[in-house]
C-alpha positions in Angstrom: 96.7 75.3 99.2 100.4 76.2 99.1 101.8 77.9 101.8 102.6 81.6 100.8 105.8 83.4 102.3 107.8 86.5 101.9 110.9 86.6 100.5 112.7 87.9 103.4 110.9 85.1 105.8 112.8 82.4 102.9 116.0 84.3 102.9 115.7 83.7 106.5 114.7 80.1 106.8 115.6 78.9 103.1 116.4 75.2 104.4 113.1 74.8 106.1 111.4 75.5 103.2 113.3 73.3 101.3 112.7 70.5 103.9 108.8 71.5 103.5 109.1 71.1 99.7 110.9 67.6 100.3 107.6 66.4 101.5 105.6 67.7 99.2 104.2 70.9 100.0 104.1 73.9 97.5 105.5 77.5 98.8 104.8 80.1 97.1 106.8 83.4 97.3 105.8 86.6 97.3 106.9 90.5 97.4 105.4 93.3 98.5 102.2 90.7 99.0 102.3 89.3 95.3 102.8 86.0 94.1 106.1 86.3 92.0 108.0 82.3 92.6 106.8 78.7 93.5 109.3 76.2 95.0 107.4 73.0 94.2 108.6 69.0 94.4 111.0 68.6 91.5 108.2 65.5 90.7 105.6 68.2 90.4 107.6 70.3 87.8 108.0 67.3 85.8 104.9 67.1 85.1 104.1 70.7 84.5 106.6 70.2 81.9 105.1 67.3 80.3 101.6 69.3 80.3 103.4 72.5 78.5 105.0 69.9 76.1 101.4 68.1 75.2 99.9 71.9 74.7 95.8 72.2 75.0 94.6 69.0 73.2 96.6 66.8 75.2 96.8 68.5 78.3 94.0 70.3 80.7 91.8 71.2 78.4 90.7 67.6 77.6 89.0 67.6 80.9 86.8 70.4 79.8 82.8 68.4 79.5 81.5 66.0 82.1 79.9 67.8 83.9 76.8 70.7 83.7 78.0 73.4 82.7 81.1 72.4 81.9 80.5 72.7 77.9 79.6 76.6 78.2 83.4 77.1 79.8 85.5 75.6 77.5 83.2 76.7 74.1 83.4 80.4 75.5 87.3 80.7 76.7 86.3 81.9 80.0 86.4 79.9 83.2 88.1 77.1 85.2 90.2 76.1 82.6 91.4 79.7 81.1 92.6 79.8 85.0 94.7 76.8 85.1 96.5 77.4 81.7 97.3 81.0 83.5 99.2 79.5 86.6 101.4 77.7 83.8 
């Protein structure tokens, strides 16, 4: 789970956060209480940008069956995986 902060606690103690990120946690900032940045590892982004590059058949959405259940998500749009493409 990333670590949330405001914006005015990074302001304050950006080079901590950085050091944090360094070793590979995720901050997420927010304002007013809502998510609205992500400093993540620069390894991390890489690969968000190879996902968005592959798009849905050659990205998340392949995991979709395997398990009960799983075949009623993907066929219906709603679920797990509708999630993860949403945080993208």
């Amino acid at each position: 789970m990333p670590k949330r902060l405001s914006v005015a606690y990074v302001k304050a103690h950006f080079s901590d956060c950085i050091r944090k990120v360094e070793a590979g946690a995720a901050v997420v900032i927010t304002r007013h209480g809502k998510s609205v940045v992500a400093l993540v590892p620069a390894a991390e982004l890489q690969e968000l940008d190879r996902l968005r590059a592959a798009g849905p058949a050659a990205g998340l959405a392949t995991l979709a069956g395997g398990w009960k259940g799983s075949e009623e998500k993907r066929e219906s749009g709603k679920g797990a995986f509708v999630a993860i493409f949403r945080l993208f």
